[in-house]
Structures are given as C-alpha cells and as structure tokens.
C-alpha positions as CSV (number, residue, x, y, z in Angstrom):
1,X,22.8,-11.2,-61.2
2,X,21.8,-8.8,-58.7
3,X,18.6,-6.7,-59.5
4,X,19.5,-3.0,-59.4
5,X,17.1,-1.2,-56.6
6,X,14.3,1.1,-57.2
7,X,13.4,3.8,-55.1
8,X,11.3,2.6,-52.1
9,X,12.9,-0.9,-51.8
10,X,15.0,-1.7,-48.4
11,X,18.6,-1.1,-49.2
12,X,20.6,-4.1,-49.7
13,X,22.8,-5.2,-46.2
14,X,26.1,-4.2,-46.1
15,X,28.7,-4.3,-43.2
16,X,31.8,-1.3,-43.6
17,X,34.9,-0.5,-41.1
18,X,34.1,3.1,-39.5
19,X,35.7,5.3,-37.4
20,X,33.9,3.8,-34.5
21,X,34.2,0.3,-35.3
22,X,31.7,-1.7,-38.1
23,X,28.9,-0.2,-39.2
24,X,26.1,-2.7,-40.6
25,X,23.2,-1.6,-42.0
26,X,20.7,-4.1,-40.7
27,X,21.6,-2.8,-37.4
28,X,19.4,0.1,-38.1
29,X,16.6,-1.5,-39.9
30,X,13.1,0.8,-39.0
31,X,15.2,4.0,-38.7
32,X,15.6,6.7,-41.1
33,X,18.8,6.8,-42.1
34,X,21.0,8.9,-45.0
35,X,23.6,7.4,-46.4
36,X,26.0,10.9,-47.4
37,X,28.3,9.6,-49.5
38,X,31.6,11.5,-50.5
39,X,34.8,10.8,-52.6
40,X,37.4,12.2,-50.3
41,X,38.1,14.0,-46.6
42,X,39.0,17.5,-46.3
43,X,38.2,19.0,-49.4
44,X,35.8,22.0,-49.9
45,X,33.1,20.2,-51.4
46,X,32.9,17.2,-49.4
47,X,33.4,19.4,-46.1
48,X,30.9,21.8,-47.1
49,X,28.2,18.5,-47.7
50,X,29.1,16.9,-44.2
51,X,29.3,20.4,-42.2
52,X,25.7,21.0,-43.8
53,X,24.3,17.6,-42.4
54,X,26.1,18.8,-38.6
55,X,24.9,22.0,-38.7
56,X,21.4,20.5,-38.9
57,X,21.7,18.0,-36.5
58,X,19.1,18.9,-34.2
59,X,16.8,18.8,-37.2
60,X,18.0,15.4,-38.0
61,X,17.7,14.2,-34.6
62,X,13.7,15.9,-34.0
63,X,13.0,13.6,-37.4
64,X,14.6,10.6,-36.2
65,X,17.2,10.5,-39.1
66,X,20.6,9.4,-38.4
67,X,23.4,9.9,-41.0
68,X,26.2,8.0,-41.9
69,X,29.1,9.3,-44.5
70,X,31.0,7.0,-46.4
71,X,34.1,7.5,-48.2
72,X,36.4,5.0,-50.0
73,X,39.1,6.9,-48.0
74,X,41.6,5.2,-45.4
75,X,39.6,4.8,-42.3
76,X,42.4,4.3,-40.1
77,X,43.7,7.7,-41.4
78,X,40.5,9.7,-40.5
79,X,40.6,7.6,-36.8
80,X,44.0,9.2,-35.9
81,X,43.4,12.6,-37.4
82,X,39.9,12.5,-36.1
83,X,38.3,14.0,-39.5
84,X,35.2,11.8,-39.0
85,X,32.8,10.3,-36.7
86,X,30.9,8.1,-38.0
C-alpha cells in the first residue's frame, strides 16, 4: 500500500485527458504548479475559484506558477462548450 504524502514531497505522477489533450504531471517537473481542483463546471462556487486564479494570471505568470483545474466532469463536454482551458 501506497504511502499517503506529506507536505513537501513531489506529487505522485499522474497522466489525465484535458481539454487540450493529456495532461501528465511529470511533464512539468521543476515548475510551480497548482493543482485547483473543483467538483463541477459552471456553478457559482467553482466559477468564482477558477475566475479568481484568471483574474491573477499575470501574477501567476511573474511567479512562474502554472495552474491546472481538474474536475471529475465530462471533458469532452467542457471541449465543445469551451468552459475550460486547461
């Protein structure tokens, strides 16, 4: 069985489907990264989170941090309706 992980240790690898095609984490190993994850797409709390994180991208980019959402949601759903980008 899988230890569970403690702050400061590299998150484990993980490969998802994304809007913009896989998405695997080792692929940004050395970057600063957020992982913003939310239960569903276009509801006030989750759009309120992700609009938060866009409306400080410039901040974001100046640290170096990119940000990734994830949602258990349909991503072929949020490709044709265009509700995420990442």
């Amino acid at each position: 069985m899988a230890s569970t992980p403690q702050v400061g240790d590299p998150a484990p690898d993980f490969t998802l489907d994304g809007t913009n095609g896989p998405c695997t984490l080792s692929s940004l190993r050395g970057q600063r990264v957020v992982l913003a994850f939310y239960p569903g797409d276009e509801t006030m709390v989750c759009t309120k989170q992700l609009c938060s994180y866009r409306d400080r991208a410039d901040d974001l980019s100046a640290l170096g941090v990119t940000v990734i959402g994830v949602s258990g949601k349909d991503v072929a759903r949020r490709r044709r309706s265009g509700t995420a980008t990442g």
